[in-house]
Backbone as a ProteinNet text record, in pm:
[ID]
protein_1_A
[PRIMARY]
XXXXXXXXXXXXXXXXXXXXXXXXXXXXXXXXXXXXXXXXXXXXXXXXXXXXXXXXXXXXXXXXXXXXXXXXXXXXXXXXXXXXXXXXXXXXXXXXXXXXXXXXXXXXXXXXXXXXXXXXXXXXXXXXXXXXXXXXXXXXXXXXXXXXXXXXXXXXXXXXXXXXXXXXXXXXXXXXXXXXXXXXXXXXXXXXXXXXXXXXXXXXXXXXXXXXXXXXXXXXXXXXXXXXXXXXXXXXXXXX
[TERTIARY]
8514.8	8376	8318.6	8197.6	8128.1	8060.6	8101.2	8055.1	7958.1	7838.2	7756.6	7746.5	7831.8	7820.8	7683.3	7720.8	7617.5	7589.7	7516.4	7487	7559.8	7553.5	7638.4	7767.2	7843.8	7936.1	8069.5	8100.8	8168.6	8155.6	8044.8	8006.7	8079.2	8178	8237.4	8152.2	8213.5	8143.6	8038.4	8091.4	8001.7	7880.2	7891.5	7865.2	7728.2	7786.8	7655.3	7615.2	7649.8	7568.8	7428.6	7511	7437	7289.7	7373.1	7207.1	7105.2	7175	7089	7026.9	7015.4	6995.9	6871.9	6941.8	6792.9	6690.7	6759.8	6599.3	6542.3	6639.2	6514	6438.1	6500.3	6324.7	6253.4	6284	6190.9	6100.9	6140.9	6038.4	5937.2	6005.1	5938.8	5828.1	5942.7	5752.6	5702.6	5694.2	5609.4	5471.6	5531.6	5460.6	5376.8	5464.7	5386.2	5263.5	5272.3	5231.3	5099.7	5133.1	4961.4	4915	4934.2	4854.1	4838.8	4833.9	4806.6	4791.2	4769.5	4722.8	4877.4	4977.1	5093.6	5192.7	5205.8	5338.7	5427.7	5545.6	5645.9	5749.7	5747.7	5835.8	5782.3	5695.3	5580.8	5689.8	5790	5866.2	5996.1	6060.2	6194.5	6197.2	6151.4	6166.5	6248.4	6312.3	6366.7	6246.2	6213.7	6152.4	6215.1	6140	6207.4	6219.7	6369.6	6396	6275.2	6258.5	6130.1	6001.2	5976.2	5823.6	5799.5	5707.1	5675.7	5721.7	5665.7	5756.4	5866.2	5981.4	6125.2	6164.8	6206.6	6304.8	6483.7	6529.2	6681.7	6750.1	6697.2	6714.6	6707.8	6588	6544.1	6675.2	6811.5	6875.8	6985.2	6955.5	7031.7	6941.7	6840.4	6678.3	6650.3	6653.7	6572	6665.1	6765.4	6941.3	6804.1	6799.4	6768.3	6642.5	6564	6391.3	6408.8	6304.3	6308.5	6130.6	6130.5	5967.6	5913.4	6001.4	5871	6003.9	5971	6031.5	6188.4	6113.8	6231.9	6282.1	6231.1	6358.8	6469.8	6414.4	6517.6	6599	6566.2	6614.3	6738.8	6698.5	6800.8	6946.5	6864.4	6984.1	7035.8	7029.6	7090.6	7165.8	7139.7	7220.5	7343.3	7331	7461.2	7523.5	7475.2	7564.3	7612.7	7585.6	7626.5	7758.7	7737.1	7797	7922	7922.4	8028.1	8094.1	7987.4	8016.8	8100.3	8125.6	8180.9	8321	8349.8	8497	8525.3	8499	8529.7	8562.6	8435.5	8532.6	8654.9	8726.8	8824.6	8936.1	8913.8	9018.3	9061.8	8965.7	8974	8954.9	8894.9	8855.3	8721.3	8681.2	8501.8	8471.5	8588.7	8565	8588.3	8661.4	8673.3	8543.4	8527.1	8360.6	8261.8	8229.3	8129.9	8120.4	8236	8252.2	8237	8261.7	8269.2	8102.9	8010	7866.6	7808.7	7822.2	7740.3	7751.3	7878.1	7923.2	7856.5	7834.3	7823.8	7638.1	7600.7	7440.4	7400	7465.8	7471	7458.1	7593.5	7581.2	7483.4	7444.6	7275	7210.6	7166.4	7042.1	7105.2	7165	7219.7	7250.3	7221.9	7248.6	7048.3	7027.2	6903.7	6741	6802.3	6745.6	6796.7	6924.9	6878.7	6849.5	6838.8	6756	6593.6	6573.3	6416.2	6416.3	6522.4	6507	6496.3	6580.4	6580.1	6413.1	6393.7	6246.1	6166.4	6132.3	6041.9	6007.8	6120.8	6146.5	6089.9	6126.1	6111.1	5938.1	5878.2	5731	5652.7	5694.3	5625.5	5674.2	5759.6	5782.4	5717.7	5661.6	5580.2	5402.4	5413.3	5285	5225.2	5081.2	5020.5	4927.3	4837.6	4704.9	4600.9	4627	4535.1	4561.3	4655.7	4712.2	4710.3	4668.2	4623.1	4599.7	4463.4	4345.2	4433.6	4560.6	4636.5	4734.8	4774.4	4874.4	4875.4	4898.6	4839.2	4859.7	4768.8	4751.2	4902.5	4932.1	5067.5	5181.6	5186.8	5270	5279.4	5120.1	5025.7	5068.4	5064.6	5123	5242.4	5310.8	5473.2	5536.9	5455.9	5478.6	5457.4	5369.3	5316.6	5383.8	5434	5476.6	5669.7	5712.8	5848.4	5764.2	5698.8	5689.4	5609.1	5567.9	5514.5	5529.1	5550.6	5650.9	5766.3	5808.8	5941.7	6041.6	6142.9	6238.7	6317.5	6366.6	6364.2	6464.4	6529.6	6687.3	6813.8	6840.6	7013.7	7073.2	6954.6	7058.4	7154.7	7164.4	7256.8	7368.7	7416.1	7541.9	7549.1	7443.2	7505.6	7576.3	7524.8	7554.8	7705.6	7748.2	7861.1	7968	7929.6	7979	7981.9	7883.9	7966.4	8103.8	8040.4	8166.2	8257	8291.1	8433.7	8489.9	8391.8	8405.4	8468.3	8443.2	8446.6	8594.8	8629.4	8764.1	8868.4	8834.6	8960.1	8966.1	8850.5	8904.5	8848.2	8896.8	8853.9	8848.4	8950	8928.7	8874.6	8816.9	8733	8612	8589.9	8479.9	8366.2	8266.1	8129	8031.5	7954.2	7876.9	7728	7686.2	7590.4	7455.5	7302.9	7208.1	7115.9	7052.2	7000.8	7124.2	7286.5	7364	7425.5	7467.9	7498.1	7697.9	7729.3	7888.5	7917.7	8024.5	8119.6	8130.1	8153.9	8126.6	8255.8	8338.4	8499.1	8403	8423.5	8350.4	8380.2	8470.6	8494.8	8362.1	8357.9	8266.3	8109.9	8076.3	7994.9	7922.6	8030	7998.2	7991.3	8045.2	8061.2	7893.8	7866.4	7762.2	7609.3	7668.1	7528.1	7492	7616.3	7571.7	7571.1	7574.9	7554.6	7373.7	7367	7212.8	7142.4	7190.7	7094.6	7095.4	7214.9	7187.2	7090.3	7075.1	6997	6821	6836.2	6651.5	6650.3	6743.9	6730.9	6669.6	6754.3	6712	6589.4	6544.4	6429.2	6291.6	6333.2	6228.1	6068.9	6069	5949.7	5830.8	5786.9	5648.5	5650.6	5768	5863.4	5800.9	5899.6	5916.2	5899.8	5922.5	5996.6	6071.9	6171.1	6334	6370.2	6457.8	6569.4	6673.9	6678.6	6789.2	6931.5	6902.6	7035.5	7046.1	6978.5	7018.4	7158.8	7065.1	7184.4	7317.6	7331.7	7408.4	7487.8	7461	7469.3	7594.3	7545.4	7615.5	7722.7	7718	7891.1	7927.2	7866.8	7938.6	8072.1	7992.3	8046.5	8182.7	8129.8	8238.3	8364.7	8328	8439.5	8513.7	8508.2	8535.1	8638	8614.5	8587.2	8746.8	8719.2	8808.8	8900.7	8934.6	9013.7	9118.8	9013.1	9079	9155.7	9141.8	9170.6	9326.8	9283.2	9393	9524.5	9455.5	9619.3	9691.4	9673.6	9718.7	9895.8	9947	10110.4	10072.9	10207.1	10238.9	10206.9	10252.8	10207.6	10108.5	10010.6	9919	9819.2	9925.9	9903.3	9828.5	9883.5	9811.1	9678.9	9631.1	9484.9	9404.9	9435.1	9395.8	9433	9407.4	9420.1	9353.4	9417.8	9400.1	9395.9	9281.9	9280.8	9162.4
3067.7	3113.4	3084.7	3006.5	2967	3143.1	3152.6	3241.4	3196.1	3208.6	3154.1	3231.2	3169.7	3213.4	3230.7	3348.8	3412	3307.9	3267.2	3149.8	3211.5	3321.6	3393	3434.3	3351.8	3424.6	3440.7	3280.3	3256.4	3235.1	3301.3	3318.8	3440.6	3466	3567	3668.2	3767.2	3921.5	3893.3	3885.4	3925.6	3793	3683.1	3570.5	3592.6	3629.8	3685.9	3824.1	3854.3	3991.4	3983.9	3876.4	3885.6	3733.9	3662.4	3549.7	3704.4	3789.1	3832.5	3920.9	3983.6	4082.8	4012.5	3847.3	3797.6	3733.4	3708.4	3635.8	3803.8	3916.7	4023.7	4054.2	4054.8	4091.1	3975.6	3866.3	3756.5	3764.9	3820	3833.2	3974.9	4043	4177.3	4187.7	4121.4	4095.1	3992.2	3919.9	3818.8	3897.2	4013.8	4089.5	4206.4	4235.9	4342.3	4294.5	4130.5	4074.4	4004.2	4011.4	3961.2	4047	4167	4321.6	4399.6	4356.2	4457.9	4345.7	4411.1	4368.1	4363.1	4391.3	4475.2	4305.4	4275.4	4152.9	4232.9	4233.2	4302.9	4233.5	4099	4028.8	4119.2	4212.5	4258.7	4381.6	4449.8	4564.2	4535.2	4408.4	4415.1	4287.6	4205.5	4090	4109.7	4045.4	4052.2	4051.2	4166.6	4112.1	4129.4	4082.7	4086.8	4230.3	4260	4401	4474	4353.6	4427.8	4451.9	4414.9	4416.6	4589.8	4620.5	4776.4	4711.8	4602.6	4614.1	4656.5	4633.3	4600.7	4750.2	4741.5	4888.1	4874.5	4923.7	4870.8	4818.3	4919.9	4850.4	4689.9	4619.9	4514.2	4395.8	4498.1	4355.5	4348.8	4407.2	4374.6	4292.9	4393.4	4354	4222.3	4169.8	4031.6	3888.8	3923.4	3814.5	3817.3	3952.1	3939.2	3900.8	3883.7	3808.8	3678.1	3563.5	3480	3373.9	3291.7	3277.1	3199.2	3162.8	3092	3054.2	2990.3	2964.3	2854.9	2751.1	2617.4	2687.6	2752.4	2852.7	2958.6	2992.2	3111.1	3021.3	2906	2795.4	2746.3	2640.9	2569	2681.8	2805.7	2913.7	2889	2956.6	3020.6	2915	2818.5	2661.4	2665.1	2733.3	2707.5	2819	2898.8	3015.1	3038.9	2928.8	2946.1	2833.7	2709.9	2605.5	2615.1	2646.4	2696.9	2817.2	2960.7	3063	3102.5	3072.2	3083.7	3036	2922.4	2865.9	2970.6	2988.9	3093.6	3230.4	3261.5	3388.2	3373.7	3303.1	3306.9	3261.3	3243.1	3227.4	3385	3409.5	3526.7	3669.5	3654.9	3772	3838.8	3927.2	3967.8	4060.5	4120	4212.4	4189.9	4086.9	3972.9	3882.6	3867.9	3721.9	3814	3953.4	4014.8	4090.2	4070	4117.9	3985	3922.6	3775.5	3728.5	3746.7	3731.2	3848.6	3998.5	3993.9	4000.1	3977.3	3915.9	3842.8	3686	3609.9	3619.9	3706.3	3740.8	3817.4	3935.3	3978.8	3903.1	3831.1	3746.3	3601.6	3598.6	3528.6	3544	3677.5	3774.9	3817	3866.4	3876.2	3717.9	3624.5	3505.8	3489	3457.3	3421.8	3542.9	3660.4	3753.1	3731.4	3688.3	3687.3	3550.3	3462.1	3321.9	3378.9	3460.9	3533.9	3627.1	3668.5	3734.9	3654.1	3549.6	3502.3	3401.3	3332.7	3257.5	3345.5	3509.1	3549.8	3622.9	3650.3	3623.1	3588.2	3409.6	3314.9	3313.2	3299.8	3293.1	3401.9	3513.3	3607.5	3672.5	3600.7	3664.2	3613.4	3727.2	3706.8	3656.3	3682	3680.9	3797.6	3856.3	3956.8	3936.5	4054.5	4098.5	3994.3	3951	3869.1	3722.3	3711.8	3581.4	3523.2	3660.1	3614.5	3490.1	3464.6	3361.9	3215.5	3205.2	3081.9	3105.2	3190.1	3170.9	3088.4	2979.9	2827	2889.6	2830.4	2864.4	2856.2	2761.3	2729.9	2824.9	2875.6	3011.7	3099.9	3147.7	3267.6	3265.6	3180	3128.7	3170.5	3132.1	3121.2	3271.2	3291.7	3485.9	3590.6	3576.9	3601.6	3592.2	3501.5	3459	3510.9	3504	3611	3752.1	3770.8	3943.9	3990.1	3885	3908	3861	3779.3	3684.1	3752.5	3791.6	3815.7	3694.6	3709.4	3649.2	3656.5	3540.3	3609.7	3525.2	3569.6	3428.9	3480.8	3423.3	3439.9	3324.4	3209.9	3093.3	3131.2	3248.8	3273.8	3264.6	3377.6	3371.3	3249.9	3197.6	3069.9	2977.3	2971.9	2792.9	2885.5	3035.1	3113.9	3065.7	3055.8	3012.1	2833	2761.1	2656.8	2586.8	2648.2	2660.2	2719.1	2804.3	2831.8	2718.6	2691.5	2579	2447.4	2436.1	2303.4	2316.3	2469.5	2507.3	2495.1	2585.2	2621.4	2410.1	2341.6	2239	2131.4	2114.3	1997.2	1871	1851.1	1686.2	1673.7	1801.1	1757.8	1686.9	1571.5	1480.4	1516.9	1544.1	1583.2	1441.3	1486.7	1351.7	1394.9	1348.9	1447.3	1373.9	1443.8	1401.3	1304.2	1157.8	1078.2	1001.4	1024.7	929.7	875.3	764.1	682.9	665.7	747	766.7	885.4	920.2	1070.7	1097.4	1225.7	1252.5	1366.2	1367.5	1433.1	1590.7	1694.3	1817.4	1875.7	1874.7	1907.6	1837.3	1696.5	1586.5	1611.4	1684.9	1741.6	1888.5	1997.3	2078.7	2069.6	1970.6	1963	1832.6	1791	1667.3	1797.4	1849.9	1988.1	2065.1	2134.4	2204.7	2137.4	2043.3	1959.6	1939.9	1886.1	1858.7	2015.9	2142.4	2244.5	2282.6	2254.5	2262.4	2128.9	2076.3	1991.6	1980.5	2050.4	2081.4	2217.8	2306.4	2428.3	2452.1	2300.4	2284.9	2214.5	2109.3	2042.9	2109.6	2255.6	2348.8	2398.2	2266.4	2326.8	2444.7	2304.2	2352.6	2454.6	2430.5	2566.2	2480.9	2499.7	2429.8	2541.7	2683.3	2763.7	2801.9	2727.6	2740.8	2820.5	2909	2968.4	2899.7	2794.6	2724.1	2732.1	2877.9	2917.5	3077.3	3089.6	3145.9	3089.8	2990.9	2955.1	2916.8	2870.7	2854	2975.8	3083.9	3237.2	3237.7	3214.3	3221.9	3197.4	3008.9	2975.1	2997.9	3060.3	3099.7	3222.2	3312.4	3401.8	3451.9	3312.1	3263.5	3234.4	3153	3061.4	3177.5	3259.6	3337.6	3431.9	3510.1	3553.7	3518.1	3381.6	3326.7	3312.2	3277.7	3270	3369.5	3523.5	3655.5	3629.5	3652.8	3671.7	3579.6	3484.8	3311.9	3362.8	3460.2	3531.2	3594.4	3640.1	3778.3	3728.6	3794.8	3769.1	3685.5	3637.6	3550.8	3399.3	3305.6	3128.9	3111.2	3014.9	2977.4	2908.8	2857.8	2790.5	2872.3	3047.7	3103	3127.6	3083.9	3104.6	2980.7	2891.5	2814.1	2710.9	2583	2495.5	2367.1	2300.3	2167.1	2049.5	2035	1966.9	1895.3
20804.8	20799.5	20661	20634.9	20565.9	20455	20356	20284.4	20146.4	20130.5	20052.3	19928.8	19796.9	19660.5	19555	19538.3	19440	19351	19280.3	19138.9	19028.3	19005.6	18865	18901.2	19064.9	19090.4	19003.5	18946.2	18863.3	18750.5	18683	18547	18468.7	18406.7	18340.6	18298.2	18299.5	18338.3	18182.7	18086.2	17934.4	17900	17943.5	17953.5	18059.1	18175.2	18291.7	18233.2	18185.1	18143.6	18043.2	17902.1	17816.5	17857.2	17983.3	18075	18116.6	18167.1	18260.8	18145.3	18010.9	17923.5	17910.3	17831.2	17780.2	17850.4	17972.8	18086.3	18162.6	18142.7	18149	18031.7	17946.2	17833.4	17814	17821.2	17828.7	17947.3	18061.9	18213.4	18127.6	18105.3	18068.5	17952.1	17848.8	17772.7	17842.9	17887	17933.7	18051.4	18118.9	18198.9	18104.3	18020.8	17909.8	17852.3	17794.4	17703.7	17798.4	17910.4	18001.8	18040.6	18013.7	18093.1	17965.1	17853.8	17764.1	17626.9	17504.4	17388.1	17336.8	17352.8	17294.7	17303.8	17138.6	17144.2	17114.5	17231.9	17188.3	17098.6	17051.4	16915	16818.1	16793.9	16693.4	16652.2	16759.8	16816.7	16785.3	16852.7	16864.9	16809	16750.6	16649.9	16542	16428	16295.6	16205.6	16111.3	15995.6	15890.1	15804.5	15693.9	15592.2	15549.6	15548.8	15444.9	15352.2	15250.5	15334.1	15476.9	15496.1	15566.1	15544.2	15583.6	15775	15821.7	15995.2	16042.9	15900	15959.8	15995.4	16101.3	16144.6	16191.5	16116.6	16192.2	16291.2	16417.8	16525.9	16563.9	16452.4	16487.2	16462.3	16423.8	16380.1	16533.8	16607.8	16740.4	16817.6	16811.6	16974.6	16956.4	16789	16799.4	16902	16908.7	16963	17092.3	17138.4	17280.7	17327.9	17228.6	17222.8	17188.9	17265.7	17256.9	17227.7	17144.3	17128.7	17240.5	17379.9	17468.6	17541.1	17664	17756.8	17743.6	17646.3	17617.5	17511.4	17419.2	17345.8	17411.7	17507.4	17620.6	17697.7	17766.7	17793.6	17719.5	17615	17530.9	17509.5	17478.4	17433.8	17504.1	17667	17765.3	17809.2	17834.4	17853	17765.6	17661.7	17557.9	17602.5	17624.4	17599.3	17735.1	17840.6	17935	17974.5	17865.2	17894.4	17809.9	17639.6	17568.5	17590.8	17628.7	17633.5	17718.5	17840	17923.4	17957.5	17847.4	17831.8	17722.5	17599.5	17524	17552.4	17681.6	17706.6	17824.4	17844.2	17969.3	17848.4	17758.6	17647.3	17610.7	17533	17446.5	17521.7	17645.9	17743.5	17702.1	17765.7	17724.4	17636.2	17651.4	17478.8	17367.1	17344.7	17206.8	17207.7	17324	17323.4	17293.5	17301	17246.9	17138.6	17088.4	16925	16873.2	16890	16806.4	16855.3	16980.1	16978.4	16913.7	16886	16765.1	16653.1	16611.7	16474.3	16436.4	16488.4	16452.1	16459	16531	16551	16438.5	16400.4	16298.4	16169.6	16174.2	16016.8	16017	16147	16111.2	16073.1	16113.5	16037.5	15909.6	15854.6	15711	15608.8	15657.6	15540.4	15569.7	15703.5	15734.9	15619.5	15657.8	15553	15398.1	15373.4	15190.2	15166.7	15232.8	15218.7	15185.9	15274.1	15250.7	15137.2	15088	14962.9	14846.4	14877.9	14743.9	14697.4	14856.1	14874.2	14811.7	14871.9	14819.5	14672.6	14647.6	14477.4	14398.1	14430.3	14360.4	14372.3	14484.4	14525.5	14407.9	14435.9	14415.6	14208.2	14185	14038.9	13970.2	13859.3	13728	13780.8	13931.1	14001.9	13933.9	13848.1	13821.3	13907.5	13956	13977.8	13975.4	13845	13763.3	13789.6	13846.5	13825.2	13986.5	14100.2	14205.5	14252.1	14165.5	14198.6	14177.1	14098.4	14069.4	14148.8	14253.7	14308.2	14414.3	14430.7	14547.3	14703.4	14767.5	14919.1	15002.4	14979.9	15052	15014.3	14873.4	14859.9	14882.2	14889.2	14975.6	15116.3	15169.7	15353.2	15382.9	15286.4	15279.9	15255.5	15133.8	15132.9	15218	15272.4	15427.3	15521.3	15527.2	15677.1	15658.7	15542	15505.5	15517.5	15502.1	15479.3	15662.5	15718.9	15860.2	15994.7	15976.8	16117.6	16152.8	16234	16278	16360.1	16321.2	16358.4	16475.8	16594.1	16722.9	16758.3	16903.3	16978.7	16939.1	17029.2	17033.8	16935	16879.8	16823.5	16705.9	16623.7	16583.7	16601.5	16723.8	16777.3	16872.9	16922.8	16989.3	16918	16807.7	16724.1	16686.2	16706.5	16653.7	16797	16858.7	17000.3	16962.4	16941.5	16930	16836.4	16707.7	16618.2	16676.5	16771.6	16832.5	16861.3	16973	17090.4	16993.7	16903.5	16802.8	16782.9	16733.1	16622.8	16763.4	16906.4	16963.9	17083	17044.7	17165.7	17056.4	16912.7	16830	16906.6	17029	17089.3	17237.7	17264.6	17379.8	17323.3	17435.7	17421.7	17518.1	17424.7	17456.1	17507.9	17585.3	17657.6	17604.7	17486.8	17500.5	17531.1	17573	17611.1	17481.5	17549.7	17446.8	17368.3	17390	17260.8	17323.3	17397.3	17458.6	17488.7	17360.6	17394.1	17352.3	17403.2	17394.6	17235.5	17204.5	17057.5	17034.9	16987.5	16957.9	16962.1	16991.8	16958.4	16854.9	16739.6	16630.6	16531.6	16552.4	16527	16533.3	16674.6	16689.3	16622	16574.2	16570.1	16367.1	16321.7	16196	16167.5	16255.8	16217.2	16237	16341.1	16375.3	16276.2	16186.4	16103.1	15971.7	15958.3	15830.1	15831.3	15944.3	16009.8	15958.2	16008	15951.3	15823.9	15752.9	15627.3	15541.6	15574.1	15548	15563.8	15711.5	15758.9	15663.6	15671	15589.8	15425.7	15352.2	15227.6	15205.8	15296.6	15271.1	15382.3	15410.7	15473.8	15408	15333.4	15251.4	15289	15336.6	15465.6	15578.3	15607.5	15715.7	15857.4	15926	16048.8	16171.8	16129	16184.1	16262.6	16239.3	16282.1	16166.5	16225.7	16088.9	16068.9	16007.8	16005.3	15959.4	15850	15793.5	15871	15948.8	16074.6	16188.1	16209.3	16275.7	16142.6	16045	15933.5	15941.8	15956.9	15891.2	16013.5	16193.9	16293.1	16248.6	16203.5	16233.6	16092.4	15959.1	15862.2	15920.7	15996.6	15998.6	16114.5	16197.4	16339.9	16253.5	16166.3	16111	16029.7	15960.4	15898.5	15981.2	16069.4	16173	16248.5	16311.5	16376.9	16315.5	16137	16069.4	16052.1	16011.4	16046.9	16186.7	16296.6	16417.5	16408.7	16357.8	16399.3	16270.3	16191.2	16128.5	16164.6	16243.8	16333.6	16388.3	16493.1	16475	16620	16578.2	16703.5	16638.5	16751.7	16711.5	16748	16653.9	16675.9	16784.3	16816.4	16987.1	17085.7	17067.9	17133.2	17126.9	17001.7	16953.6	17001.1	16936.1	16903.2	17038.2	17100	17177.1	17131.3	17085.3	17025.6	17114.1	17241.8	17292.8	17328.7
[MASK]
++++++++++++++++++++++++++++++++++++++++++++++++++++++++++++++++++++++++++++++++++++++++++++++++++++++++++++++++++++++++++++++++++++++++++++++++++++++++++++++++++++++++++++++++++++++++++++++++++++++++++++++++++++++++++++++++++++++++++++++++

């Protein structure tokens, strides 16, 4: 007898939990946000800890906000395509300490990048000295002290750096490059790439780029702890 499978049937419990967390508040503000005046990124966004917005809570809620549809998208694709081999390794209560770890230490490198930017912007600025402080710094100061910060790409790009460390020689096919790419290869050419848009962020793109940086700083770290632990390594780790 023909029995017809659920779509999330074989999606691991923490993996389907945390698809279904963020395509509900993405449906939900999206319904809030056409029946009322109310942006809820305004609520559960990241700001920045100096701005009178920021409230604590905001350093979990923002993972689960997303700024528009191909941003909730791209995530959920990863975290459905890496995430899901990662957790049948490690099991779901290791894959969700290690997703908001690595969400966590996004928002903590991603925030003192904004400390140190706005610093620099704003020191030995007087009162007086207003009228010389250039438009584009004015923008820039602003937009650290009022924009909030939103996505899961933290802990995702924390999820791919797994994916990189525990299967360095699986070969990735990836979209637009015409041949297979080693995934160690991949995950080391990716974050070279954000440190790079990160430093030459003048103008601001707005991507958090050492956001995602912050992710696999803190994966890697992270995994290192874990990969000391007793026993042979083999069990951690899979080098294939």
């Amino acid at each position: 007898m023909y029995r017809k499978q659920n779509i999330l049937s074989n999606i691991p419990q923490a993996v389907k939990g945390l698809l279904i967390i963020n395509v509900a508040v993405f449906a939900v503000s999206f319904l809030i946000e056409s029946s009322s005046n109310v942006i809820v990124a305004r609520e559960i966004g990241l700001y920045f800890f100096k701005s009178e917005l920021f409230k604590p809570y905001q350093v979990i809620t923002h993972m689960f906000m997303h700024g528009g549809l191909m941003h909730l998208v791209f995530n959920m694709y990863a975290l459905w395509l890496f995430g899901q081999v990662i957790e049948r390794v490690w099991g779901a209560k290791k894959f969700l300490i290690y997703f908001f770890v690595t969400g966590l230490g996004a928002a903590v490198l991603h925030s003192l990048v904004q400390y140190f930017q706005y610093q620099a912007l704003v020191s030995g600025v007087s009162p007086e000295g207003l009228d010389m402080f250039s438009q584009i710094n004015l923008r820039t100061a602003e937009s650290i002290m009022f924009v909030p910060t939103v996505g899961a790409s933290g802990a995702v790009f924390g999820i791919l750096l797994a994916f990189g460390m525990l299967f360095p020689n699986v070969e990735l096919q990836l979209m637009f490059v015409p041949i297979p790419i080693k995934a160690k290869f991949f995950v080391i050419g990716y974050g070279a790439l954000e440190l790079l848009l990160g430093i030459n962020n003048a103008e601001g793109d707005n991507i958090a780029h050492f956001a995602h940086l912050g992710g696999m700083l803190f994966g890697f770290i992270l995994i290192k702890i874990w990969g000391k632990g007793k026993g042979p390594k083999s069990n951690f780790y899979t080098p294939y």
